[in-house]
Structure formats: structure tokens, C-alpha cells
N, C-alpha and C positions, 0 to 999 in steps of 0.2 A: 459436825455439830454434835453436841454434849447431850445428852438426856438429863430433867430437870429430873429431883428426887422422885416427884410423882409418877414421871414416865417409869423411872427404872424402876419404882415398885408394880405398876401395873404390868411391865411386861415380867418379872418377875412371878406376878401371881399369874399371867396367860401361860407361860413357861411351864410352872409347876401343874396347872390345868391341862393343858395338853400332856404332860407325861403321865397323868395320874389315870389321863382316857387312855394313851396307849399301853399302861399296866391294866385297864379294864376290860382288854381283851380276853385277860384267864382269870382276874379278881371277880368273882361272883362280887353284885352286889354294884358294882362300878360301871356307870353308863359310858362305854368307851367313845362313842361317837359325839354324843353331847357333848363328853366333858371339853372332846377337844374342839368341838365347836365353839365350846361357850369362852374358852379360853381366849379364840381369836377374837369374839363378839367383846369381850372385856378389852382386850388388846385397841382393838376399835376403834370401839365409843370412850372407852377411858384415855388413851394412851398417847394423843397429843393431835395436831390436826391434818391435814393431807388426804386429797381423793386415795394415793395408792393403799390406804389402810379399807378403802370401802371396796375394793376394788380384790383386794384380800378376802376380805370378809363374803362376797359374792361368790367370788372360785371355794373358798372352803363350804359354804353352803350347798354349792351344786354336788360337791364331793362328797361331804355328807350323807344329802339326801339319796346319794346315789349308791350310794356305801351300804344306806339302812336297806334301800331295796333290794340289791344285790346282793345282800350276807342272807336275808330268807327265800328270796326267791328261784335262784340258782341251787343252794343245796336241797331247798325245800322240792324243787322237778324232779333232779336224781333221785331223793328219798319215795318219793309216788311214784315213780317209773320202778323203784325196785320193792314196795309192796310196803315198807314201814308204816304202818301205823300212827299217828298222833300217840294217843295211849302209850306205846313203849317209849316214844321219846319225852313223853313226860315224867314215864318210871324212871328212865336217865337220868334226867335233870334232878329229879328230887335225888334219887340216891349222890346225883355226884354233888350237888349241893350240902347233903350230909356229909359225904367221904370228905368233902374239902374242908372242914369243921375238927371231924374224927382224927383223920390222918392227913398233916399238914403236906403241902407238895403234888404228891404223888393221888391223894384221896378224890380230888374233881374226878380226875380220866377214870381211876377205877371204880368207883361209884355210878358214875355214868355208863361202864362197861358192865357192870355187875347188872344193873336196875333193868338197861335194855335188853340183854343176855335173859335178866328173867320174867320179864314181859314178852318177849317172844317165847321163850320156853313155856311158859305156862299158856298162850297163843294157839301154838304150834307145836306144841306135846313131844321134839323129840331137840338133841341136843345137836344132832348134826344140822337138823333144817336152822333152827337158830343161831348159829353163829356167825352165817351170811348175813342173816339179817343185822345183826351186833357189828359186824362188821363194813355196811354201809352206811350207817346209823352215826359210826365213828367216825369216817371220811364225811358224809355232809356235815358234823360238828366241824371237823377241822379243815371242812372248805369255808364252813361260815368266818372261822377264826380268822383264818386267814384275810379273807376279804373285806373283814373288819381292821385287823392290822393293816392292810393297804393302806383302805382308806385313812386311817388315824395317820401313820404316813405320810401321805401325800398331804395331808390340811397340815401337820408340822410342818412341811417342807414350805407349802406355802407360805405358812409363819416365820418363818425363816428367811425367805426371799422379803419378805414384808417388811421384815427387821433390817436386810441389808439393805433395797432398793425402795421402802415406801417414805 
């Protein structure tokens, strides 16, 4: 069966929704998990009738929500267990929120490196004690990332099964 114009543009705009949350994994500024929620929730309620769409909409939800939990709550134990502070991960963020403005690419990760590197340093007064620390700091960023890309993953993926079998 055919998709009416209306469908093929909402699933169009759910499409371009979910890719723009899985670009919002490293795009400061872009709610990765939302966006790709909200894609399926438009996909949905917009996109023509059938339980398998509510049914969709349910699995991306649980995965979602489990997604937000688990992107802070898993790197956020490792970072306590190895002493990081709140404070230097926020000198991170804003510096690499700058870096990512200043120097296109490559400016997140080193502004985030830079900011926590000197929030422990200025901490902990010498430069060998900090760079462990800059370098935990780094791994719970890129476990968060990660398990935020998962889950934006797996809610496409369900969108996907959605599109074929809903």
C-alpha cells in the first residue's frame, strides 16, 4: 500500500528529526534524544492509522528514557569513583563549547580537554596529578556520547521496523 502525500511528508519530517537527534550527539545545542523521540511521536500521531505505530512510539519511549538515565548515571559513578569534581566538568563544557564556535571540528574535544586539564590543574597544583584526572573526565564524556548514540540508534531502528512492518 501507497503512502498518501501527507504520510510521505510526515515521515519525511520524522526521518529528518531522528537524524538531526543522531547529529546531536556531538552538535552542542541539539537535544539528541528528544529530537529523535519527537520524530517518532510526529511519525505517530501524524502519520496515518494502525496500533504498530503506538506500539513504536512506546519501545522508543522506554529507550529514550533509558537512554537519558544511563548517558548520566553510568559515566557520572565512574567520574565519583575516580574523584572529578562537578566544577572541572563544567570548566570542560564551557571551554569546549567555546572551542566548538572558535575552531570548527576539532574545538569541542579540545576545549573540553583544555578547561578540565585547567580546573584540575589549578585544583590540584601540579600537572602530573591532573592529567588523570582530564583523562577520566574524557572517557565519562565519551561513554555518555556513546550511550546516547546507542540509544538514538536503536529508537531509528525502531522507526525503521515501524516504517516496514507498522
Amino acid at each position: 500500500m501507497g503512502l498518501t502525500d501527507t504520510q510521505a511528508v510526515v515521515t519525511l519530517v520524522a526521518g529528518l528529526a531522528i537524524l538531526a537527534g543522531l547529529a546531536g550527539v556531538v552538535v552542542p545545542g541539539l537535544p539528541a534524544l528528544p529530537l529523535c523521540w519527537g520524530g517518532v511521536l510526529v511519525w505517530a500521531v501524524f502519520g496515518g492509522a494502525g496500533p504498530g505505530r503506538w506500539v513504536v512510539l512506546a519501545l522508543a519511549t522506554v529507550v529514550t528514557a533509558g537512554g537519558a538515565v544511563v548517558k548520566y548515571a553510568w559515566p557520572g559513578r565512574n567520574l565519583k569513583q575516580s574523584g572529578v569534581p562537578t566544577s572541572s566538568l563544567l570548566a570542560g563544557g564551557l571551554l569546549g563549547l567555546v572551542g566548538f564556535f572558535a575552531i570548527p571540528v576539532v574545538g569541542l574535544v579540545l576545549g573540553f580537554v583544555a578547561g578540565v586539564w585547567g580546573a584540575e590543574r589549578l585544583r590540584l597544583g601540579s600537572n602530573a596529578l591532573a592529567w588523570p584526572s582530564t583523562v577520566h573526565a574524557l572517557k565519562a564524556a565519551g561513554l555518555s556520547m556513546l550511550v546516547e548514540f546507542l540509544a538514538g540508534l536503536t529508537v531509528a531502528g525502531l522507526w525503521v521496523a515501524g516504517l516496514l512492518f507498522a
